[in-house]
DRENBA-642777 format. One record per residue (C-alpha): residue number from 1; residue in three letters; x, y negated, z. Coordinates in Angstrom, 2 decimals. Layout:
REM DRENBA-642777
NODE kemi lumvex      c1      c2      c3
NODE  NUM    ALA       X       Y       Z
...
//
This chain:
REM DRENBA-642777
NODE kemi lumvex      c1      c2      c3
NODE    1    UNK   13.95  -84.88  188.55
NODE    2    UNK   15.07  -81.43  187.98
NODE    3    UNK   18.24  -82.02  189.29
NODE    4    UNK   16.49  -82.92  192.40
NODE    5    UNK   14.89  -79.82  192.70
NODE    6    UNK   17.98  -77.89  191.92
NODE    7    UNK   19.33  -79.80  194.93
NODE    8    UNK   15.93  -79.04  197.35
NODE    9    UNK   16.59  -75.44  196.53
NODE   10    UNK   19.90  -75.32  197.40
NODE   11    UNK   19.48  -76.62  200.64
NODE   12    UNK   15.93  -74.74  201.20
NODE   13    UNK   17.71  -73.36  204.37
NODE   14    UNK   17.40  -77.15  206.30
NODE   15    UNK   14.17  -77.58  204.96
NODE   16    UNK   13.08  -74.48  207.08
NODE   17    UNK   15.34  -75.43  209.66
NODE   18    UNK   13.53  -78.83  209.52
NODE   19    UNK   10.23  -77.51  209.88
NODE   20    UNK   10.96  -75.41  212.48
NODE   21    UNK   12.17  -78.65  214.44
NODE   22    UNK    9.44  -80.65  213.93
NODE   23    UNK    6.96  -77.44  214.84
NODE   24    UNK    8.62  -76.85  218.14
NODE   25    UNK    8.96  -79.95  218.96
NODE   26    UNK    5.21  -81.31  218.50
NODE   27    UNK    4.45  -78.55  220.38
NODE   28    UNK    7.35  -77.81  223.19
NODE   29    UNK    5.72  -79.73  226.19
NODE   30    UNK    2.03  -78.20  225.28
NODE   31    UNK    0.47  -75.49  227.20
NODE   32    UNK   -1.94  -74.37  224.71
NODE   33    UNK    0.95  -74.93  221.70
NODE   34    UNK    0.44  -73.57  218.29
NODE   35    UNK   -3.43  -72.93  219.42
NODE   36    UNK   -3.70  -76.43  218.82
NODE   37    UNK   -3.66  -76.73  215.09
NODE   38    UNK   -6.96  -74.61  215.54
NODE   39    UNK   -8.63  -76.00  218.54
NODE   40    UNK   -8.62  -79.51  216.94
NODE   41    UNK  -10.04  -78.58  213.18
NODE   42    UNK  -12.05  -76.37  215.04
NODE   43    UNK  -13.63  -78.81  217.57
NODE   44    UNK  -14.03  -81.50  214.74
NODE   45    UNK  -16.23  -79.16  212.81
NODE   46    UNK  -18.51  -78.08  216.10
NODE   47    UNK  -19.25  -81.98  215.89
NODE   48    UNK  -19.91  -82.29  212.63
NODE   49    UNK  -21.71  -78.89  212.39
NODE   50    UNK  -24.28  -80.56  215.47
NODE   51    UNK  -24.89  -84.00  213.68
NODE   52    UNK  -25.16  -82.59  210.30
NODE   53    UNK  -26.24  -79.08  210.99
NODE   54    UNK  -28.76  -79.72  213.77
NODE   55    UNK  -29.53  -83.27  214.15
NODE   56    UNK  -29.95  -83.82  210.59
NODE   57    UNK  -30.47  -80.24  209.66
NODE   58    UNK  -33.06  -80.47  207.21
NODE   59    UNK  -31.84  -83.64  205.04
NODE   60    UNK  -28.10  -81.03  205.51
NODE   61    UNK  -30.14  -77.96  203.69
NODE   62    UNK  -31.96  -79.46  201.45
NODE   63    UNK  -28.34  -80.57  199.39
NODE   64    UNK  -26.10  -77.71  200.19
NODE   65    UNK  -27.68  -74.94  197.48
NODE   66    UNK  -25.80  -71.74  197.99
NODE   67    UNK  -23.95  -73.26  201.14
NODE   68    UNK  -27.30  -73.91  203.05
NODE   69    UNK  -27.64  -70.58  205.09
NODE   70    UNK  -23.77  -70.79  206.20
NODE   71    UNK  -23.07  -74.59  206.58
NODE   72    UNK  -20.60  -73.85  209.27
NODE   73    UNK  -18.24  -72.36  206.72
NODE   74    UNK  -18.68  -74.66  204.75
NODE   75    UNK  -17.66  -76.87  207.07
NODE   76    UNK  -14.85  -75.06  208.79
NODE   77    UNK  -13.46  -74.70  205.22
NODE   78    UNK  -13.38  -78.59  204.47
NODE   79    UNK  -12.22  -79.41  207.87
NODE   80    UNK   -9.22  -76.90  207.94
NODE   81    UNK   -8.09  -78.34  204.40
NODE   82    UNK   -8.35  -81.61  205.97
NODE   83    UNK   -6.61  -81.49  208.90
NODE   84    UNK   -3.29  -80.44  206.54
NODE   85    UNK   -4.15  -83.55  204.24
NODE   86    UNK   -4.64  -86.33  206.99
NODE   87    UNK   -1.88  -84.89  209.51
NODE   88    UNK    0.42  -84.45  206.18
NODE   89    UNK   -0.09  -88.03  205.57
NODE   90    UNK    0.37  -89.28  208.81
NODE   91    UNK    3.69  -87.97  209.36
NODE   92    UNK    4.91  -87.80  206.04
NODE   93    UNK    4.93  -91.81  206.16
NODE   94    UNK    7.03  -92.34  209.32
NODE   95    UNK    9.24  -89.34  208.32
NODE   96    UNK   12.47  -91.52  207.59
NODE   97    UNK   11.90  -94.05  209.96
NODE   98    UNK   11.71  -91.57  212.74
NODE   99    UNK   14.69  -90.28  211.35
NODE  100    UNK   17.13  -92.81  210.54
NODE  101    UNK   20.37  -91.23  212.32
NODE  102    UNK   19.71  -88.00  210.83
NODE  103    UNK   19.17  -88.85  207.38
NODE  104    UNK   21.71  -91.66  207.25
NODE  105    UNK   24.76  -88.84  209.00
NODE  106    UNK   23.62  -85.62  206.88
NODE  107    UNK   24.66  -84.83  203.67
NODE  108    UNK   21.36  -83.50  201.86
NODE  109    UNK   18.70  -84.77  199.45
NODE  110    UNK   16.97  -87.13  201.64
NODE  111    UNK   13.36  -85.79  199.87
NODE  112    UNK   14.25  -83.21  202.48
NODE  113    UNK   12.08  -84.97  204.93
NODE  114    UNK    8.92  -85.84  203.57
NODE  115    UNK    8.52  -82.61  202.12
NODE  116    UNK    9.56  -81.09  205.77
NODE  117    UNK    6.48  -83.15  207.16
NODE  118    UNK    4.10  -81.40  204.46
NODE  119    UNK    5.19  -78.06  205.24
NODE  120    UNK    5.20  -78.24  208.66
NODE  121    UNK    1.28  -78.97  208.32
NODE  122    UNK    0.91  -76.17  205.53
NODE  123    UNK    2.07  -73.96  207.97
NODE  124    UNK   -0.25  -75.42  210.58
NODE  125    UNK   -3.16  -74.59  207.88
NODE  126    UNK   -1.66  -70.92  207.11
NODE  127    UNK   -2.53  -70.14  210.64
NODE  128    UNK   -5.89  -71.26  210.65
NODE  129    UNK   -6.94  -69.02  207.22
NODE  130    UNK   -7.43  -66.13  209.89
NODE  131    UNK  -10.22  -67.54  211.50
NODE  132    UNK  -11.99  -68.41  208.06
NODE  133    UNK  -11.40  -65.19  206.48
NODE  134    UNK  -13.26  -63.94  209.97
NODE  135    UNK  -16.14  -66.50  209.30
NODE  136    UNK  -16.56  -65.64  205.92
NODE  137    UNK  -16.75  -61.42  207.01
NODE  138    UNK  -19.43  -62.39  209.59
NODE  139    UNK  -21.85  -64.29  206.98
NODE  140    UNK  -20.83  -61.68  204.10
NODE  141    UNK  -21.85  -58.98  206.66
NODE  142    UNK  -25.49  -60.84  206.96
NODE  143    UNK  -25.78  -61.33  203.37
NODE  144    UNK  -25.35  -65.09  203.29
NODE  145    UNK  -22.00  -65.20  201.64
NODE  146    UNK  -20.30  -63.25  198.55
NODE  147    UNK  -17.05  -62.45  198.65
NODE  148    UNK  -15.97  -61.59  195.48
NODE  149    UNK  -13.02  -62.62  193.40
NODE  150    UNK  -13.42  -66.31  194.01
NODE  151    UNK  -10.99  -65.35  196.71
NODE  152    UNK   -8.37  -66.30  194.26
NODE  153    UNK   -9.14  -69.47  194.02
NODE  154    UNK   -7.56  -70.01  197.35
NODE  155    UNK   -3.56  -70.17  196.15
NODE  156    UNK   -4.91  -72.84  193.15
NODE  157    UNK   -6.25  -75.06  195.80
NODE  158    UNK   -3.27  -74.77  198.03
NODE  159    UNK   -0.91  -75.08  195.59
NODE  160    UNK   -2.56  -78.53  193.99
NODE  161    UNK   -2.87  -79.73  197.08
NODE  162    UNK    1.10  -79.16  198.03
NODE  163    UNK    1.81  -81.12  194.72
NODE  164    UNK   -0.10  -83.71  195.26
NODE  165    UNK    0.53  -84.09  199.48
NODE  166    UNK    3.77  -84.46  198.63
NODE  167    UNK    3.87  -87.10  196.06
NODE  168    UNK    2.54  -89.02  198.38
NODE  169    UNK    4.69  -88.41  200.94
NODE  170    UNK    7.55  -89.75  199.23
NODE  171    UNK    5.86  -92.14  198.30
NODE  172    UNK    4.65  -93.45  201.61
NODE  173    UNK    7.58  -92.19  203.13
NODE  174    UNK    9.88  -94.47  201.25
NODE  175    UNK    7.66  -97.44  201.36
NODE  176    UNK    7.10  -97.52  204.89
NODE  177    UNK   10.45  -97.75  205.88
NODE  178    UNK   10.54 -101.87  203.75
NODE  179    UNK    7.23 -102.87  204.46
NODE  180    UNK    6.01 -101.08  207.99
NODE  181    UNK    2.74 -102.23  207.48
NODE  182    UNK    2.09  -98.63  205.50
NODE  183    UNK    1.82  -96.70  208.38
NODE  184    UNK   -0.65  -99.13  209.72
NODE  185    UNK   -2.46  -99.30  206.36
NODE  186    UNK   -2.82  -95.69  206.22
NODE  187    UNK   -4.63  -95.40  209.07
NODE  188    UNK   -7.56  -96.91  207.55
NODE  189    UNK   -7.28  -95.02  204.50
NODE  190    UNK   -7.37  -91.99  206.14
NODE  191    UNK  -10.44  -92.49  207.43
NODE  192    UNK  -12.06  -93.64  204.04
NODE  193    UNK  -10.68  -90.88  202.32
NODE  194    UNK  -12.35  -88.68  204.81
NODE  195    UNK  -16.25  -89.81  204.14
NODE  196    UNK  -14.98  -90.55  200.64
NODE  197    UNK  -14.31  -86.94  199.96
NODE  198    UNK  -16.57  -83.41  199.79
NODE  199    UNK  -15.42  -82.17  203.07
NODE  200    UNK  -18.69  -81.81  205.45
NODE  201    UNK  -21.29  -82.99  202.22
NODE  202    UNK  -21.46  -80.87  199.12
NODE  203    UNK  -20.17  -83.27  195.76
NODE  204    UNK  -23.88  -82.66  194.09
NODE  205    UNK  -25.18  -85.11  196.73
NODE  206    UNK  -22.69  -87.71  195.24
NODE  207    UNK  -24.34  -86.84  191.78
NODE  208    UNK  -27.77  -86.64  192.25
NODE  209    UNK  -27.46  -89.98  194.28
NODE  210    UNK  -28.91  -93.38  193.62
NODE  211    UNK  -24.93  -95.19  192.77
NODE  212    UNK  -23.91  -96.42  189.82
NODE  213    UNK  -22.75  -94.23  187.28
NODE  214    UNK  -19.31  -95.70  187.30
NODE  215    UNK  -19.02  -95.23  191.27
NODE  216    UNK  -19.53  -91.90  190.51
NODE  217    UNK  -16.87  -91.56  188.15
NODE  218    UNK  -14.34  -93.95  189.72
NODE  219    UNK  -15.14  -91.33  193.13
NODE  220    UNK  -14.02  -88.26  190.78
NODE  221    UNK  -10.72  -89.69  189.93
NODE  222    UNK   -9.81  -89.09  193.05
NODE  223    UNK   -7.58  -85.93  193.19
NODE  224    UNK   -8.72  -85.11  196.34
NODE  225    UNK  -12.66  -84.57  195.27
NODE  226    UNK  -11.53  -81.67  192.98
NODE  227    UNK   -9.33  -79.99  195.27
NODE  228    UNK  -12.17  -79.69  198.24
NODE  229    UNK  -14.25  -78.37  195.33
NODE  230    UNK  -11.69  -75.55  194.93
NODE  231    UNK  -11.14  -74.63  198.84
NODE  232    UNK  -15.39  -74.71  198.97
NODE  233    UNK  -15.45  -72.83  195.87
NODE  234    UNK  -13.19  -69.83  197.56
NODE  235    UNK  -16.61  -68.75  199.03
NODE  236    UNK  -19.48  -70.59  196.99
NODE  237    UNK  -18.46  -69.58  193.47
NODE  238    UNK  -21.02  -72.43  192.34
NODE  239    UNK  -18.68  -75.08  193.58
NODE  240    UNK  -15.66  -74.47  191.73
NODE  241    UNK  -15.09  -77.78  189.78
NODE  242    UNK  -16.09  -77.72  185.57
NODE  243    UNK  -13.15  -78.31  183.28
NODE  244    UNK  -12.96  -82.06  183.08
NODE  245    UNK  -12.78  -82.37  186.67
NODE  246    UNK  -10.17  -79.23  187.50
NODE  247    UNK   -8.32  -81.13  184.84
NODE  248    UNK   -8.60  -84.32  186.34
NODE  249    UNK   -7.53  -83.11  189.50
NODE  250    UNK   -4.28  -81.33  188.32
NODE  251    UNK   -3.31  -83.97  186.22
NODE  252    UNK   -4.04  -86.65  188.42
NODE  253    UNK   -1.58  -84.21  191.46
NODE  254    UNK    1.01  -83.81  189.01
NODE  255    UNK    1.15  -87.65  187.89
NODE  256    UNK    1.13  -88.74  191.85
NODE  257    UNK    4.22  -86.33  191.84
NODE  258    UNK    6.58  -87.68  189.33
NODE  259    UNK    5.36  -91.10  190.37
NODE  260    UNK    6.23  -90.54  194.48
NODE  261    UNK    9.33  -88.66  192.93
NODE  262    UNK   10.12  -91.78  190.82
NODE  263    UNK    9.62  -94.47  193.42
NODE  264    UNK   11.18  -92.44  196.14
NODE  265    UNK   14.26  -92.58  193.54
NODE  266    UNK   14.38  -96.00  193.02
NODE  267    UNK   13.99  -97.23  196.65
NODE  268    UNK   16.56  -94.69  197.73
NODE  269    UNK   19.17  -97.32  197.90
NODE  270    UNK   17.36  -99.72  199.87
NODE  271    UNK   15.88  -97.35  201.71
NODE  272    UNK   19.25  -96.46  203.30
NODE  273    UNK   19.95  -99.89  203.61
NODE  274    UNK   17.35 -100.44  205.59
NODE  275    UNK   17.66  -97.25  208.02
//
């Protein structure tokens, strides 16, 4: 493995050369172009914000604690975050079969890609950090929000996120390209891991809810629980996760890692068969 990072770094130049691509290309026919990546987080949260945050507003207060008088940021916060996991996912598992004459002609680590499809979407999220910094000003200036040094919270949540985004991209990645059902697969998952995750519900509901107690442990194994709790916890202090679960959630990134690392190692040859 660290031989195959000595060999990403060295050709770091087509990785950003890669992500360039892929950005100009999603976007090269669109009008609105890189506006995109916010309109669509964006107008997902304005639908949440009017089931959860009018229709249902009082059941919505009533579990948020410190998050109650600015549920839209709350929101926009989970949403944004989201948007980089499920997009990352999405094209992170058709990222060699969409390239087969590329990667089977060039001469570079082949992780290239995957990891291309992850950044691409980081990026995508970088630009959207604008509009929640502006969010968070506009409650702060009302009183409803603290900013305060939870700020730096921000670079842990990205950064666990990366490592565990793109674990699973080469995981998925590789997989996908012997048994297509993957992509298919994920589509479902996706959407589980959506509701199945603190992104438009605060994690105390889970806790103070009627479920077994080993549902509610089996749903914080899940990597992706503590890393919402860290993007929340930029602006609700209160949220950031306690030890065992900020452990569980860097552990359990780091594992899915060297395990998508692993696999994408050992499939390698038939992966290039295959293409």
């Amino acid at each position: 493995m660290t031989s195959g990072v000595g060999a990403l770094w060295s050709h770091r130049s087509a990785l950003r050369i890669l992500v360039r691509r892929d950005l100009a290309v999603k976007y090269q026919q669109s009008v609105l172009g890189y506006l995109w990546s916010l309109i669509e987080p964006l107008g997902t949260g304005a639908i949440y914000f009017f089931v959860f945050g009018v229709l249902y507003a009082r059941d919505t207060t009533r579990n948020l604690g410190d998050a109650a008088d600015s549920y839209p940021l709350f929101l926009i916060t989970g949403v944004f975050a989201w948007m980089w996991t499920s997009s990352a996912l999405s094209e992170a598992t058709n990222a060699l079969t969409g390239q087969a004459r590329l990667i089977t002609t060039m001469n570079m680590p082949r992780q290239l890609f995957p990891i291309g499809r992850v950044a691409g979407r980081v990026a995508e999220y970088a630009a959207g950090l604008p509009i929640l910094v502006a969010v968070a000003i506009a409650y702060a200036a009302y009183g409803r929000v603290q900013i305060g040094w939870s700020v730096l919270v921000l670079p842990l949540a990205i950064a666990v996120q990366g490592t565990l985004l793109v674990g699973l991209a080469l995981l998925l990645s590789a997989a996908n390209v012997l048994m297509r059902d993957v992509e298919r697969f994920m589509r479902l998952v996706i959407r589980v891991l959506f509701y199945a995750t603190p992104i438009i519900y605060p994690l105390s509901l889970v806790r103070g809810s009627d479920l077994p107690g080993w549902v509610k442990a089996g749903y914080e194994l899940n990597p992706l629980v503590g890393i919402f709790q860290l993007h929340h916890a930029v602006w609700y202090p209160d949220e950031f996760p306690e030890a065992r679960l900020l452990a569980t959630t860097v552990a359990g990134s780091v594992l899915v890692l060297a395990a998508g690392w692993w696999a994408f190692r050992r499939l390698e040859p038939a992966v290039l068969k295959e293409l």
